[in-house]
N, C-alpha and C positions, 0 to 999 in steps of 0.2 A: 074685810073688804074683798069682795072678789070682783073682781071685772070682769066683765063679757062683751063678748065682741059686739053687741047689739047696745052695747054702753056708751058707744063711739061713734060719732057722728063726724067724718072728715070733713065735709062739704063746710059744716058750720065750726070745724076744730075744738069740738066740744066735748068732754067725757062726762057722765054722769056717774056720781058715785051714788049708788041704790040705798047703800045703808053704810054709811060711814060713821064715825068713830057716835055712840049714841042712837045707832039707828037712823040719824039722819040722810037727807037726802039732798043731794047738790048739783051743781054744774061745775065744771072746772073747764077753763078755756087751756089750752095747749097749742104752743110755740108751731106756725108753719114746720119747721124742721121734724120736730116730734109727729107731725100729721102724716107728713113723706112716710119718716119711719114706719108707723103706725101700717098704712097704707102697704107697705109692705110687706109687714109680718102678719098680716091680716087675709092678705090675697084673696081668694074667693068665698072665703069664710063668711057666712051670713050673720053664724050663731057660735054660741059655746065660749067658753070661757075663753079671756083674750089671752092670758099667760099660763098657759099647760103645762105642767108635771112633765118631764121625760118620763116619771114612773107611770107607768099605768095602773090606774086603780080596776077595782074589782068592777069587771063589767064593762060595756062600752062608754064609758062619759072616764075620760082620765080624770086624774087626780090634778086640782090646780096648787101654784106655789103657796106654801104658808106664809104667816109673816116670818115665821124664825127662818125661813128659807131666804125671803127678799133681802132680809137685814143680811144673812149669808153673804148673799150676792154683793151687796153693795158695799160689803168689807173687803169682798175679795177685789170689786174693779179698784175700789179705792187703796189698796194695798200695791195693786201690777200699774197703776200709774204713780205711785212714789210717794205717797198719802200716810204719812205716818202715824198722824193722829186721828184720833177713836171718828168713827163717821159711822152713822146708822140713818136710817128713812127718816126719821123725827129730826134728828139733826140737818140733815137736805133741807124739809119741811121748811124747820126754823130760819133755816139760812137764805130761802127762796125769799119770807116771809120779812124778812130785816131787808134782803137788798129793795123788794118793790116799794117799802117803805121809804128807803133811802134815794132810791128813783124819782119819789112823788106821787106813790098810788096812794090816795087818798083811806084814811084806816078804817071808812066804811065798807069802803069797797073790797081789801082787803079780810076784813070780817065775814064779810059773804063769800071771797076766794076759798077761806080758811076755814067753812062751815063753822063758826063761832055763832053761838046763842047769845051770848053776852059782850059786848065789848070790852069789858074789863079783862077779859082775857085777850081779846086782841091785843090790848093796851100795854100788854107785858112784851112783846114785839118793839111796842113804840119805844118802852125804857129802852132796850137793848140798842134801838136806835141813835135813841137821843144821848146815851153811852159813847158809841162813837162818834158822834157832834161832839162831844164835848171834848173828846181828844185830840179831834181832828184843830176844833177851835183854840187849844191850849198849844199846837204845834206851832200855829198861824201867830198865833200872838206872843208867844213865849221872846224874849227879844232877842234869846242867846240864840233859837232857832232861825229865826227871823234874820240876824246877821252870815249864820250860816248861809242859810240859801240866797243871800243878796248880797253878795260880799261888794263892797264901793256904793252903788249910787241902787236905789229900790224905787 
């Protein structure tokens, strides 16, 4: 996947990914915050890829980042804020993908987020979800926790 600055639509806070995972092609909407950002490191840029290479490639058009490079990156921010455990792009993904389910985004809508052909793949999201229902429901009800947190009158 490579992004391009012409991918990015701030006005509507939209990305387009051209050919993601399959070739496919999607929308993805992006956080007001993310758009600032965006806006930012985009400055008068009409064109060209949105995340450049510091190296320069052969020629005028740099080099843009790889995935082995992204995943780099997101071991390293996650490493200098105190992140111990394993995080890669996929894992964000996934993690993004369990909380808006756990918000109440509906799993179609969500299938369309998550450029999903099938929902049965979606659907593995939902388990992970309803995973944490279920322990969240087993704290709630457990009675030796249930006195814990109510100690006298509930």
């Amino acid at each position: 996947m490579h992004l391009r600055v012409e991918d990015v639509s701030l006005a509507e806070r939209v990305v387009t990914i051209r050919a993601g995972k399959g070739g496919k092609r999607r929308e993805a909407p992006v956080r007001r915050e993310l758009a600032q950002l965006l806006r930012l490191h985009i400055g008068t840029r009409r064109a060209g890829p949105l995340f450049a290479s510091r190296q320069q490639g052969s020629g005028p058009v740099p080099h843009v980042l790889t995935r082995q490079r992204v995943g780099q990156i997101v071991r390293e921010v996650a490493r200098a804020a105190g992140i111990s455990k394993r995080v890669d792009p996929h894992l964000l993904r996934h993690t993004v993908a369990t909380r808006l389910l756990a918000l109440g985004m509906d799993i179609t809508d969500l299938q369309r987020f998550l450029g999903h052909e099938s929902i049965t793949t979606t659907r593995l999201y939902a388990e992970t979800t309803a995973g944490a229902l279920r322990r969240r429901f087993d704290q709630l009800t457990d009675p030796a926790a249930h006195a814990r947190e109510c100690p006298g009158e509930c």
